[in-house]
N, C-alpha and C positions, 0 to 999 in steps of 0.2 A: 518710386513710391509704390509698394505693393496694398493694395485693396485685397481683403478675404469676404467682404461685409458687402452689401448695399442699401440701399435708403429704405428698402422695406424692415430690414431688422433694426436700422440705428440711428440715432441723430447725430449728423455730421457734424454740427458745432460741438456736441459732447464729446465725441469721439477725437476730434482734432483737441479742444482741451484737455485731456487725457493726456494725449503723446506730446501735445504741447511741452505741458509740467514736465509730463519726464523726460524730456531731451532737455528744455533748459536747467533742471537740476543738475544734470549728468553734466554739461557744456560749464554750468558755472562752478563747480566742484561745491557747492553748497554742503557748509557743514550741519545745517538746520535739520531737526529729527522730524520736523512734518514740514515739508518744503510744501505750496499752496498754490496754486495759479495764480493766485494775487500776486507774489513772489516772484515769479516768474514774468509776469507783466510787466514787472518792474525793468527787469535787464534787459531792456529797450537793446544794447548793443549787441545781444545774442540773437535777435530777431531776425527771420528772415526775410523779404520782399513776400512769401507767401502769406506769412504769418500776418502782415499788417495789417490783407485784406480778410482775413478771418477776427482780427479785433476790430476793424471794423462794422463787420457784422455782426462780433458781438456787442457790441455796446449797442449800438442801434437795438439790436435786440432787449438789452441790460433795460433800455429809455423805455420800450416801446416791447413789453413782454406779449405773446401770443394769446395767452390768458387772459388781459385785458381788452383782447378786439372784442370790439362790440361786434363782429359778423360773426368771429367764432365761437365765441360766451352763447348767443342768442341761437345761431341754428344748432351747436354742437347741444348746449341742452336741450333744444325742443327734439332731436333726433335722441337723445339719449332717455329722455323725461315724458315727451308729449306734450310738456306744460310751455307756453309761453312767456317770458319775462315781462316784466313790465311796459310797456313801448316807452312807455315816458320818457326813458332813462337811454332810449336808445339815443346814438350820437350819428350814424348813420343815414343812409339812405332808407326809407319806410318802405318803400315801394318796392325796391330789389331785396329787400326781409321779407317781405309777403311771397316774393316769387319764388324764394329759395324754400321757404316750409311749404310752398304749396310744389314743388319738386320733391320733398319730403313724404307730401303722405302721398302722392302718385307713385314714388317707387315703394311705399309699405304696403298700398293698393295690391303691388306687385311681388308683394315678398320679397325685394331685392334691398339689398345692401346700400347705402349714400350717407357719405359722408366727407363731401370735400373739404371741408376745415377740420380738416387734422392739424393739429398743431407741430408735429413732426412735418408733415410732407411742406407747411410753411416756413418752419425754419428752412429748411434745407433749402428749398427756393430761393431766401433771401441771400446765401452763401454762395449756392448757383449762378444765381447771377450775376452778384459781384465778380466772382473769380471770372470767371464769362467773357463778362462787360471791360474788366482791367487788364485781360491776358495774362492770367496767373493761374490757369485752369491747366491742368495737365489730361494728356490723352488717357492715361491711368482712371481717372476721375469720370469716366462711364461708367464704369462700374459701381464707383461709388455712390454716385446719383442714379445708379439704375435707368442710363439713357441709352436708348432702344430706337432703331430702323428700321420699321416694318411697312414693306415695299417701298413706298416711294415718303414716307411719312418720318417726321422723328419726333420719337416721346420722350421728353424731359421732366425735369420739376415746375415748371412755370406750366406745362398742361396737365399737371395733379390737382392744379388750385384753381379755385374760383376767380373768373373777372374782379370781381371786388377787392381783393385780395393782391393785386398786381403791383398797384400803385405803392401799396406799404411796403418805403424799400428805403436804405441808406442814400440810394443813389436816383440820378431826374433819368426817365428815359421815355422814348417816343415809340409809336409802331409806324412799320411800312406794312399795309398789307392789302394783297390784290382786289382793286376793288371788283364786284361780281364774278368771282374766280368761275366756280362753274359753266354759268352763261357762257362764260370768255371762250375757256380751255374747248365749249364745244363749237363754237367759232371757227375757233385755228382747226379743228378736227374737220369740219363739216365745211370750211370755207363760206362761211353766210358772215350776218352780222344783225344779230339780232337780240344780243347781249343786254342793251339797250331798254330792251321794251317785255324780255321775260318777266320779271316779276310784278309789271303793271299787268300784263295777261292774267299770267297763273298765280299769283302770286307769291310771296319767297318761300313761307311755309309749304305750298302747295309742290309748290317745283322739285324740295328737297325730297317729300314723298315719295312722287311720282319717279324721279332720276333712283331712288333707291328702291323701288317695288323689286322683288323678284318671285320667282315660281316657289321659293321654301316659305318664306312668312305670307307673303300675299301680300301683307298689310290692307287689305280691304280692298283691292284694286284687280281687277280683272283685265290682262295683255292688253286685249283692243281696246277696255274702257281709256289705259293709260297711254295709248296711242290716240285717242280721239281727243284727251287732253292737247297729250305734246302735240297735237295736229296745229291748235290754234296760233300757235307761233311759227313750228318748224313745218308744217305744210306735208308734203311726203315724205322727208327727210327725218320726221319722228321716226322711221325705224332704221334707221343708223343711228339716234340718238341711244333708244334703248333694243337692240337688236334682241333677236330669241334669244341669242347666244349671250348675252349680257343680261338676261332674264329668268335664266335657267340657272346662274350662277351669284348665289348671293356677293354683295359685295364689288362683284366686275367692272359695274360702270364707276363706282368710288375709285379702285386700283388704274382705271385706266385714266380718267382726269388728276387725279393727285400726282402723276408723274409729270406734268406741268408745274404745279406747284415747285417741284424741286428744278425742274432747266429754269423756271422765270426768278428764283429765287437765287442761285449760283449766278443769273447773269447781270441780278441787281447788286449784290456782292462785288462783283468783278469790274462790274464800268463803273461802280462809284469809290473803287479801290477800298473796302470796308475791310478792317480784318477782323474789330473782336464782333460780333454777334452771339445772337439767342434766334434760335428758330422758332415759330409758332404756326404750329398749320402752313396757312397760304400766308404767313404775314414773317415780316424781319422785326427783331427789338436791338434798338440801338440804344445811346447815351444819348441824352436829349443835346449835346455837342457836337456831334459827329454830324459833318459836312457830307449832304447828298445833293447831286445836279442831275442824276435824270431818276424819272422816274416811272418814263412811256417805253414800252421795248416791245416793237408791234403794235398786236390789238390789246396787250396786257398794259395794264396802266395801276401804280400802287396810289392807296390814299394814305396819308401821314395824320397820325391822330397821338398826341400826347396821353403815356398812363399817368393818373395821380392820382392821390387819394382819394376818395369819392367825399364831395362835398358834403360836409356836415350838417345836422338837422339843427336849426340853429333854435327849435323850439325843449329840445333835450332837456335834460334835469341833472342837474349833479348829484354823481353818488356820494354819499358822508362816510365813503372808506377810500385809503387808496392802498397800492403798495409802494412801499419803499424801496432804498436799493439794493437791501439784503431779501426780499424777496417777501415780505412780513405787511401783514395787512395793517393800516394805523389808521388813526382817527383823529379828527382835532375838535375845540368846540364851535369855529368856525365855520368847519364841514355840516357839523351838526347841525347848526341854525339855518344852515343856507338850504340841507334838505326839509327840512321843516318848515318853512317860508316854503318854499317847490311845493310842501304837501297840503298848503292850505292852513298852516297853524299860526294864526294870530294871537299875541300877547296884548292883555284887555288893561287899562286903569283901572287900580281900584284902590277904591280910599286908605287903605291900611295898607297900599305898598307891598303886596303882596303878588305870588306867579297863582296869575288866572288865564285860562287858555284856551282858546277855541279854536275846533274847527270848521274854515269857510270853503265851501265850494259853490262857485258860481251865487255869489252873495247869499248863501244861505248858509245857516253857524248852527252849532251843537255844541256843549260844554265839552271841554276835554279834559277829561282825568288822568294827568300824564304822569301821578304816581305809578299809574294801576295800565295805561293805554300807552304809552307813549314805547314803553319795548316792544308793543307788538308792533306799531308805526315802524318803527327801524326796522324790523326782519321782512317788512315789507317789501322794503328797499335794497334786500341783498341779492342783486344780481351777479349767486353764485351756484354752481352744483358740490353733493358730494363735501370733501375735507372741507375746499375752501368755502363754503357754505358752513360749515361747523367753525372753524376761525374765526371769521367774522361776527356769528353767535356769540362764540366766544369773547372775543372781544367787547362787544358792548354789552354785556353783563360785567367784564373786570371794569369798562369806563364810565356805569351805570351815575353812580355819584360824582365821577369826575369830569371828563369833558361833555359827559351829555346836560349832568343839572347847569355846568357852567355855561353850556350857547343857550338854557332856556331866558336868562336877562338880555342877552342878547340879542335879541327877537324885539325888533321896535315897536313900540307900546302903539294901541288905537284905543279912542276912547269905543263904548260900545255905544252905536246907536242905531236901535232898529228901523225903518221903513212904518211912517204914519200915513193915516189916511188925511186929509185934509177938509175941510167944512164943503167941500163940491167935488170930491173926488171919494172914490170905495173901491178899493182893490184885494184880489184874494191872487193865492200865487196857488200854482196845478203844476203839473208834471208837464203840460208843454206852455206852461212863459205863466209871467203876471197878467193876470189879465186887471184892468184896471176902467170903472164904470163912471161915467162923468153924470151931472145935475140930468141932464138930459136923455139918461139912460143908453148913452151910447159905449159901446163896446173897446177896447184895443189891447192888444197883446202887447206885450214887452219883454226885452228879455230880462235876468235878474239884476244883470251886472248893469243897465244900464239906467237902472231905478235907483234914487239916492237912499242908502242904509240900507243897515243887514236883516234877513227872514231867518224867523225862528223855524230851524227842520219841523216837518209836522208831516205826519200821513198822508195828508189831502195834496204832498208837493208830488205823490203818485201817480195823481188820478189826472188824465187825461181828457181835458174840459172841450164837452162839446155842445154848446146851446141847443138847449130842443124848447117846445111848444107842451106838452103832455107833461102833465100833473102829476107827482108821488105819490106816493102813500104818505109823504110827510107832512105833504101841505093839507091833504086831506085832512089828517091828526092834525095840526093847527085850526083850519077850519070847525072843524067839531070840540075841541076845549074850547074855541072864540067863541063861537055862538053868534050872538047879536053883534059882537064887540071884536070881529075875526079880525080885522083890518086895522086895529087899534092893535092887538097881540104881534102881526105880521110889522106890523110899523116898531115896535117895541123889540121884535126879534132882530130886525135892520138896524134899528139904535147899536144893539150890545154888537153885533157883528161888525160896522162902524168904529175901526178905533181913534177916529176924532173925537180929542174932548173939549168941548167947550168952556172956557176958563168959568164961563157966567152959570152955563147950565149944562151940568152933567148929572144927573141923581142916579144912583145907586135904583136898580129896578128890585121890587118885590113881588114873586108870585106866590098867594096866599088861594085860599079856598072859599067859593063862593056859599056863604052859610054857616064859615064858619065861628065859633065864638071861644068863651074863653073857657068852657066845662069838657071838651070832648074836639077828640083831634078824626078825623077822615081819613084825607089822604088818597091816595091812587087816583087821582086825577089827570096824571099826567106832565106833574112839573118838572121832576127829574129831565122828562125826554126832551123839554125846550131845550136844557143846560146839554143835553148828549147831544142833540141836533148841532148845537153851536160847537161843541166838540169835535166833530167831524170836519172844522173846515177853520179853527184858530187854536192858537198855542192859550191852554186855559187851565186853570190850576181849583182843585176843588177841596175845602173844607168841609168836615163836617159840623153839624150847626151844634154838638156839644164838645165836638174838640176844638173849637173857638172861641179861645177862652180872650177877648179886650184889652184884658188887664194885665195878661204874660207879656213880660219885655220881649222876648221871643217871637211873636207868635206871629209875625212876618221873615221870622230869619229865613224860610227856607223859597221867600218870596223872587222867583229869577226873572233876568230882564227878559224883555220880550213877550211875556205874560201877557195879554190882551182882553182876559177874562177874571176876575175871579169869585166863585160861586161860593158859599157857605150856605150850604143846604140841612133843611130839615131845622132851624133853629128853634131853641127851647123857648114856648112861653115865657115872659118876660124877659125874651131879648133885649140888650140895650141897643138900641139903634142908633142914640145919641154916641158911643162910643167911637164910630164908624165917620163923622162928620167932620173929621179932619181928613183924614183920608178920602174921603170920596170927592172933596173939591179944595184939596190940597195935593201934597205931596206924601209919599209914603214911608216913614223911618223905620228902616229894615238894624233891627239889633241881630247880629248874630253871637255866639257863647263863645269869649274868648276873643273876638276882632272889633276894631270900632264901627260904632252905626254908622250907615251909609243913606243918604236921603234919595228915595225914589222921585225924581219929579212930578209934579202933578203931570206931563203932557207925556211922560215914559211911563206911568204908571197904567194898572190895569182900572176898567170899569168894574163898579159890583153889581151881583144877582143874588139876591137872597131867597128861599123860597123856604115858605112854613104852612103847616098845617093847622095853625093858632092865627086866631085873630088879633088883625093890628093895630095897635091903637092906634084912634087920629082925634087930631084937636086942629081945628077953623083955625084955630089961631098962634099954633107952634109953625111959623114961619121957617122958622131954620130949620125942622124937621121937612115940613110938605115941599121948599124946592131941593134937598137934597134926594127925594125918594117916589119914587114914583111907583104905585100899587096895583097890579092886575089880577083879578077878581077870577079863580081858573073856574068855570062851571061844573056841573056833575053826571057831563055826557059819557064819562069812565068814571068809576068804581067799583068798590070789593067784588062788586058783581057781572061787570062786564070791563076787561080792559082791552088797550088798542091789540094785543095779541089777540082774544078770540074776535077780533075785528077784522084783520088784516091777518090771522095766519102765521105770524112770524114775528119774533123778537127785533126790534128796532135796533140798527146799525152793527150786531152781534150775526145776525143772521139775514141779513141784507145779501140778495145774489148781485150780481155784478149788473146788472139791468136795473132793477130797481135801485139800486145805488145808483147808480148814472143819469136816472130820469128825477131821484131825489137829491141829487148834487147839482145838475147840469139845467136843472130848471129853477130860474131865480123863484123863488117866494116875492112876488109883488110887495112892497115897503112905499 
C-alpha cells in the first residue's frame, strides 16, 4: 500500500472511503452509474480484515461526529471567535475548559499558533489507534499518519491531541506509564535515589524548569542560581545533573533522559510479551484486555491508569438541536420544551386557556412575549460557529410555527403565585438575597428559591443592600411634608410598602393637600415623590387620575400579577371614590377585549394610593367610605415656590448618585 499524502494534508477516514468505493465497485463489477459508499458497505464479502477496522471507526465516528464534542465545539470557537459558549450547555469537564482557554490566550499573549482540537488530527487518531491497537496497521501507514522519531522520542496521532480527547474511542484502553520518569532516569545516571522526594523539595513544575534552563533562552535562571536549586536534593551532584555542557546546549539534558524512555519502554514490551501497542512519551497504550505481570524493571516502575471519557457535567442543559445520521441538523417539540424548561420558561394558568409565559430565574418572573422573545431565546442556545450556526438559524425560523409553538403546551402549567408578606413579617428582595424583617425588627437574608412564590423582576433586585445608620435625603423630604404628623406619613408609607392585606382592614390611602378646597387646586407638594419612593423598591402600576375612567369594563385589563401598588394620581374633582370599594377590600375583576374576565383575589391583588390636589369629601357618618380610606393631609413645606430640588440639589431617584441612593435605600424609614 503506497502513501503520497500524510495527516497534515488529508483525512485518513476520507481518504480510505474514497479508495474504499472504488476498489469495491471495480471487485463487484457493479453496473450502477453512481456506485456510493453506502454500496459498497453493503458487500460485506468483498471486505477486507483491514477495511472492518476502518468501518469501525467510521461508524463510531457516524454515532459520535467531532463536531458535536463539546471540547472541540467550545475551545475550537473560542480560539476561532474569542467568544465563549454558553457553559450551561457544556457536557464536559468545566475545570479542564477553563484550563484549555486559558492556554489559549497565553499562546495569543504570545502570537503563537494553538489549536489542538482539530477535528482532522482527531479523526485520524481514532483510526490510529484502532489499526494499532488490532494489528492491521501496516509499516507503510507512517507516512500516513505522519509518525515521526526524533531522537529517542515518537510523535504520533495520539500526541496531536488533547488528554481530554483520548478516552473518545470505539475501543476501552489503559496506559502504562513511568511513574516519575525524570527523577528516575537520573537515578540510573547518577546512581543516587532520590526519585522519591524531588518533587516534594522542588516541586514538579519547578523541577521541569530547572532540568530545561539552558544558556540560549535562560528562561529566567542564572547557572549557579539553578545549581543552588538542584543543590537541595542532588547535593554536589547537581552538576552532573545539569552539567555546562548540557547548559550550553538547548534541549541536551531532554535528549539525554528520554533515551531511557525508549530501553524502559522496549523492555516492558518484551517481559510482558505485548505486541500491538501505542507509544506515548514515557508511557505504553494498551487495550484495556491485554494481560501485564510486571511492571518494576530496576528503579523504573510503570503506573496503570485507565483512558475514558471524561466524566460528564451532570448539571449540563440540553441542546434543542441535534444531528441526525445524514449529517442534518433536526429539531423536535420535545427538544424544544425541555430547552425551555433548562431556560427558565414556565407556562402560567389562565382562565381562558390560553399560552401565557414567564420567565423564572432564581424565583424571580418577567412576562414572556414568545411571539416577539422566544426566537431570540433559541439562537441563544446555538452552540455552533460559522455554516453550522447559519443551519440551525435556519432551521428554527422553517420550525418557527411547527415544532417550536407545538413543545409550548407542553410545558407544564403552574399556577402564578407571587411571594406575600404576612401580618408579622416585611420582606423586600435586592441583588444579594431577600431580605426579610420580622415584628421585632430583626433582620435575615434568604435566598429567592428558598422563599415560597415567585418575585416580580424589578430594579431594586440590583441593588445591593447594605444597612447603615445615616439618614437620606429621602427621609429628610418625608420629614418636612410630615410636619407635625411625620411619623403618621412614615407609618402610612410602611402600610403601602407592606403587601399584607388585611381581609378586615386594608383602605385604599389618599394624599391630598393641606388647605385644600373645592375652588383652586395647588399642588407641588410633593405627592407624586411618596408614589416614586415606593417605586423604587416594588413592582407598582401608575394611572393617571383622568385616564381612570370606573366605569370602562377595561380599565383593569392591563392590571399584572404581582402588582403590589397601584396609584391613580392627580384625580379629577369629583372623584368617585365610591366606585373603587369593591376593589379595595375585595377582589379585582380584570376584563381584558376579547378573553374572559379573570378575578384578581382580594390577597393577590394590589393596595391603592390615590393622590389629588381637590378636596375630599368626608361625612362622620359614611362608614363604608371612612374604613376603606384613609387621608393624609400633605402640608405646604414645598410649593410653586420652593421645591425638594432647590432643596437638595437634585431631581429625586432620576439623578440620585450611587451614594445617596444607598443611604436612601439601605436605610429603613422608621414605620
Amino acid at each position: 500500500m503506497v502513501h503520497s499524502q500524510n495527516s497534515r494534508s488529508i483525512d485518513v477516514i476520507d481518504d480510505w472511503k474514497e479508495k474504499f468505493t472504488k476498489r469495491i465497485n471495480q471487485q463487484s463489477g457493479s453496473k450502477k452509474v453512481k456506485f456510493t459508499f453506502e454500496d459498497a458497505l453493503i458487500k460485506e464479502i468483498l471486505h477486507t480484515e483491514r477495511d472492518k477496522f476502518f468501518i469501525i471507526s467510521y461508524n463510531y465516528l457516524k454515532e459520535n461526529p467531532p463536531e458535536s464534542n463539546d471540547y472541540i465545539k467550545y475551545v475550537s470557537a473560542y480560539i476561532k471567535t474569542g467568544k465563549k459558549f454558553n457553559i450551561k450547555y457544556f457536557k464536559g469537564d468545566v475545570q479542564k475548559l477553563d484550563n484549555y482557554y486559558a492556554k489559549v490566550d497565553e499562546k495569543k499573549k504570545k502570537n503563537e499558533t494553538y489549536n489542538p482540537f482539530n477535528q482532522k488530527a482527531y479523526k485520524n487518531y481514532v483510526i490510529y489507534m484502532v489499526l494499532k491497537l488490532y494489528g492491521a496497521y501496516e509499516s507503510a501507514d507512517d507516512l500516513l499518519f505522519n509518525v515521526k522519531t526524533i531522537d529517542s522520542r515518537e510523535y504520533n496521532p495520539i500526541t496531536n491531541i488533547p488528554s481530554v480527547l483520548r478516552g473518545f474511542l470505539p475501543i476501552s484502553i489503559k496506559e502504562y506509564d513511568i511513574k516519575k520518569a525524570f527523577p528516575t532516569f537520573l537515578d540510573i545516571e547518577l546512581g543516587t535515589n532520590f526519585r522519591h522526594e524531588v518533587y516534594d523539595v522542588l516541586g514538579k513544575i519547578n523541577f521541569a524548569k530547572l532540568i530545561n534552563a539552558n544558556s540560549i533562552e535562560g528562561k529566567g535562571y542564572y547557572y549557579t542560581e539553578i545549581i543552588t536549586e538542584l543543590k537541595k536534593v542532588y547535593g554536589d551532584k547537581a552538576y552532573l545533573v545539569l552539567s555546562e555542557a548540557r547548559f550550553l546546549v538547548k534541549g541536551q539534558l531532554f535528549k539525554d533522559l528520554t533515551k531511557y524512555e525508549k530501553i524502559f519502554i522496549e523492555r516492558f514490551i518484551q517481559e510482558n510479551d505485548v505486541i500491538h501497542y501505542v507509544r506515548l512519551h514515557d508511557a505504553v497504550i494498551l487495550l484495556k484486555s491485554q494481560i501485564v505481570n510486571k511492571i518494576v524493571f530496576d528503579k523504573v516502575e510503570f503506573g496503570i491508569k485507565e483512558i475514558e471519557v471524561p466524566e460528564n457535567n451532570s448539571d449540563a442543559k440540553e441542546l434543542f438541536y441535534y444531528i441526525d445520521d445524514d449529517g442534518k441538523f433536526k429539531t423536535n417539540a420535545v427538544l424544544i420544551r425541555n430547552y425551555l424548561v433548562a431556560s427558565g420558561i414556565v407556562r402560567i394558568t389562565t382562565a381562558d386557556d390560553k399560552i401565557q409565559l414567564i420567565l423564572k430565574k432564581n424565583n424571580i418572573v418577567e412576562f414572556f412575549n414568545y411571539k416577539t422573545d422566544l426566537l431570540i431565546l433559541l439562537l441563544e442556545g446555538i452552540i455552533e460557529t460559522d455554516d453550522n450556526f447559519s443551519e440551525v438559524e435556519i432551521l428554527i425560523s422553517r420550525e418557527y410555527k411547527n415544532d417550536i409553538f407545538k413543545a409550548l403546551p407542553l410545558i407544564k402549567s403552574e399556577k402564578l403565585n407571587f411571594y406575600r408578606d404576612n401580618q408579622n413579617t416585611f420582606g423586600l428582595s435586592f441583588g444579594n438575597g431577600f431580605f426579610l424583617m420580622d415584628k421585632d425588627s430583626k433582620i435575615e437574608i434568604h435566598p429567592y428559591d428558598s422563599m415560597k412564590g415567585f418575585f416580580y423582576k424589578h430594579k431594586i433586585q440590583n441593588h445591593v443592600f447594605t444597612n447603615t445608620t445615616e439618614i437620606g435625603d429621602y427621609e429628610k423630604f418625608v420629614n418636612n411634608i410630615g410636619g407635625d404628623n411625620s411619623e403618621v406619613l412614615k407609618t402610612i408609607i410602611g402600610y403601602m410598602a407592606h403587601d399584607y392585606k388585611d381581609p378586615s382592614n386594608s383602605p385604599a390611602i389618599i394624599l391630598s393637600d393641606e388647605g385644600a378646597d373645592g375652588t383652586k387646586r395647588n399642588g407641588g407638594r410633593g405627592k407624586s415623590l411618596i408614589f416614586g419612593g415606593l417605586k423604587q423598591l416594588l413592582p407598582t402600576m401608575l394611572k393617571g387620575g383622568k385616564e381612570f375612567n370606573p366605569d370602562y369594563d377595561f380599565v383593569f385589563g392591563d392590571l399584572e400579577n404581582g402588582i403590589r401598588l397601584y396609584c391613580i394620581d392627580d384625580v379629577i374633582a369629583g372623584f368617585k371614590y365610591d366606585s373603587l370599594y369593591t376593589n379595595i377590600l375585595g377582589g379585582i375583576n380584570r376584563q381584558r377585549k376579547g378573553t374572559k374576565a379573570e378575578m384578581l383575589e382580594f390577597e393577590n391583588s394590589p393596595k391603592f394610593l390615590i393622590t389629588t390636589n381637590w378636596l375630599v369629601p368626608y361625612s362622620a357618618d359614611e362608614n363604608s367610605t371612612n374604613r376603606r380610606f384613609i387621608e393624609f393631609k400633605v402640608n405646604n413645606y414645598y410649593n410653586s415656590n420652593y421645591s425638594p430640588f432647590d432643596e437638595f440639589g437634585k431631581l429625586f431617584f432620576t439623578q440620585w448618585d450611587n451614594a445617596a441612593n444607598s443611604n436612601d435605600i439601605d436605610h429603613p424609614i422608621p414605620i
